[in-house]
Kinemage of the C-alpha trace (Angstrom):
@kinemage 1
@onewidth
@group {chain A} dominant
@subgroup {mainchain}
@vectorlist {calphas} color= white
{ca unk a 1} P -9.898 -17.541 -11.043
{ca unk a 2} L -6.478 -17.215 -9.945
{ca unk a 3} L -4.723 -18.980 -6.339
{ca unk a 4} L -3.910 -16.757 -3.502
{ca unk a 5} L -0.283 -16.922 -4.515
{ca unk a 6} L -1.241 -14.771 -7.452
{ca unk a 7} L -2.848 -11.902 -5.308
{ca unk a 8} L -0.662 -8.978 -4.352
{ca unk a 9} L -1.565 -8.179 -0.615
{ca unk a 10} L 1.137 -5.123 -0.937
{ca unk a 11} L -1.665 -2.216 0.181
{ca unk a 12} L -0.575 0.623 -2.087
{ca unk a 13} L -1.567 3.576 -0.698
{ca unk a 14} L 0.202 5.931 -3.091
{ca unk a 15} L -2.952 4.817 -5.732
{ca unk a 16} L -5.136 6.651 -2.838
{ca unk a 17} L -5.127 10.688 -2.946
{ca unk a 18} L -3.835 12.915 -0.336
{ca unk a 19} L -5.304 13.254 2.258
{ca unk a 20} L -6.363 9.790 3.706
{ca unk a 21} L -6.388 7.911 6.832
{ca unk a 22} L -6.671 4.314 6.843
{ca unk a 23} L -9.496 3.508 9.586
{ca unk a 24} L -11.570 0.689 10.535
{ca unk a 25} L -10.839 -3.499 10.660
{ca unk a 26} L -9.035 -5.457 8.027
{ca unk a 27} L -11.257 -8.317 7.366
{ca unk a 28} L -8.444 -11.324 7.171
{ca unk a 29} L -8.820 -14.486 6.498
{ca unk a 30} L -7.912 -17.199 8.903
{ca unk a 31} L -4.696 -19.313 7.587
{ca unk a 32} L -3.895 -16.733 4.979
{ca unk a 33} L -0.288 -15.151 4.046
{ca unk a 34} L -0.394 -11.515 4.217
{ca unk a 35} L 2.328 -8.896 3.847
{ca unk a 36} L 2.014 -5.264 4.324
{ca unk a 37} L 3.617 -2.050 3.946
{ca unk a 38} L 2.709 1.841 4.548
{ca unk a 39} L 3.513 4.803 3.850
{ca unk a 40} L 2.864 8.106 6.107
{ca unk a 41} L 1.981 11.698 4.614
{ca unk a 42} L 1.844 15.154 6.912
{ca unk a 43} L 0.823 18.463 5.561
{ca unk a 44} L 3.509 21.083 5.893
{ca unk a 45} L 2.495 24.818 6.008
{ca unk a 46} L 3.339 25.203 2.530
{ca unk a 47} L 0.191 22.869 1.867
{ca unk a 48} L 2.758 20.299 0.334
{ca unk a 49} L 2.905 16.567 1.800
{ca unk a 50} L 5.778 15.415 3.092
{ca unk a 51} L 5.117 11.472 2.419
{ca unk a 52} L 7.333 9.397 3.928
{ca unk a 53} L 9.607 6.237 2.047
{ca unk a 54} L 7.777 2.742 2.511
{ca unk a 55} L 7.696 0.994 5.863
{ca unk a 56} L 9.461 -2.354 5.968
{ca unk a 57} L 7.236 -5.019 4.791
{ca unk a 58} L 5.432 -7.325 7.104
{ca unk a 59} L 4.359 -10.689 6.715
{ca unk a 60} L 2.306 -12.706 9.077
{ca unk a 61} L 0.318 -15.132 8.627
{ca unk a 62} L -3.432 -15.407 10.485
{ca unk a 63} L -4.265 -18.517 12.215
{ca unk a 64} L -7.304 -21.116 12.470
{ca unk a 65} L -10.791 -19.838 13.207
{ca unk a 66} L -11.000 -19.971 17.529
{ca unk a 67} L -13.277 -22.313 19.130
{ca unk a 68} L -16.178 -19.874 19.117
{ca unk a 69} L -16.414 -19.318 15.806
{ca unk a 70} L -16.262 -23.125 14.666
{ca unk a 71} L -19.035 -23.153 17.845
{ca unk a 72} L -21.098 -20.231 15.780
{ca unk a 73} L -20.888 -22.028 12.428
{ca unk a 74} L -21.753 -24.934 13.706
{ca unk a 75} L -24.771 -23.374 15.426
{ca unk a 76} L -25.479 -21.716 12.074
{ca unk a 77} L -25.097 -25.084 10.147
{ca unk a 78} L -27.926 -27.174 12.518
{ca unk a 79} L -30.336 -23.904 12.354
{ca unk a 80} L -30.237 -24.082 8.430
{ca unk a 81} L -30.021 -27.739 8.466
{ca unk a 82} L -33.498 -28.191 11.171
{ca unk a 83} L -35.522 -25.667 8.345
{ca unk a 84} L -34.870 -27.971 5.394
C-alpha cells in the first residue's frame, strides 16, 4: 500500500505502440495532484513516425466533489441506510 506521493501520474505513452490515440474521460479524483505530459506521433509517407519531444508537464490539482454529487451520495447513503 503505498501514499499518493509514491504514484507516478507521468502518462507514458512511449510504453504504448504506434499507432494510438488517447480517447475517452480521465477518471480523476477530486483533491488529487496530477501532472501530465504527451507526446504526439504522425505517420510520414515513408510509413515512419515522426514522434514529437515531450510536452511541458502540467500539474493541476482537481477540486472538492460539487454540491450535486455530495447531494447524490447522500441520496445513495439514506437509500442503503432505509434497507438495513
Amino acid at each position: 500500500h503505498r501514499s499518493a506521493q509514491d504514484v507516478p501520474t507521468k502518462l507514458v505513452a512511449k510504453a504504448v505502440p504506434l499507432p494510438m490515440t488517447v480517447r475517452g474521460h480521465w477518471f480523476l479524483s477530486p483533491r488529487t495532484e496530477y501532472s501530465v505530459a504527451v507526446q504526439t506521433a504522425v505517420k510520414q509517407s515513408d510509413g515512419e513516425y515522426l514522434v514529437s519531444g515531450w510536452s511541458e508537464t502540467v500539474e493541476f490539482c482537481t477540486g472538492d466533489y460539487a454540491k450535486e454529487h455530495l447531494a447524490q451520495l447522500q441520496e445513495k447513503a439514506e437509500l442503503i441506510a432505509g434497507r438495513m
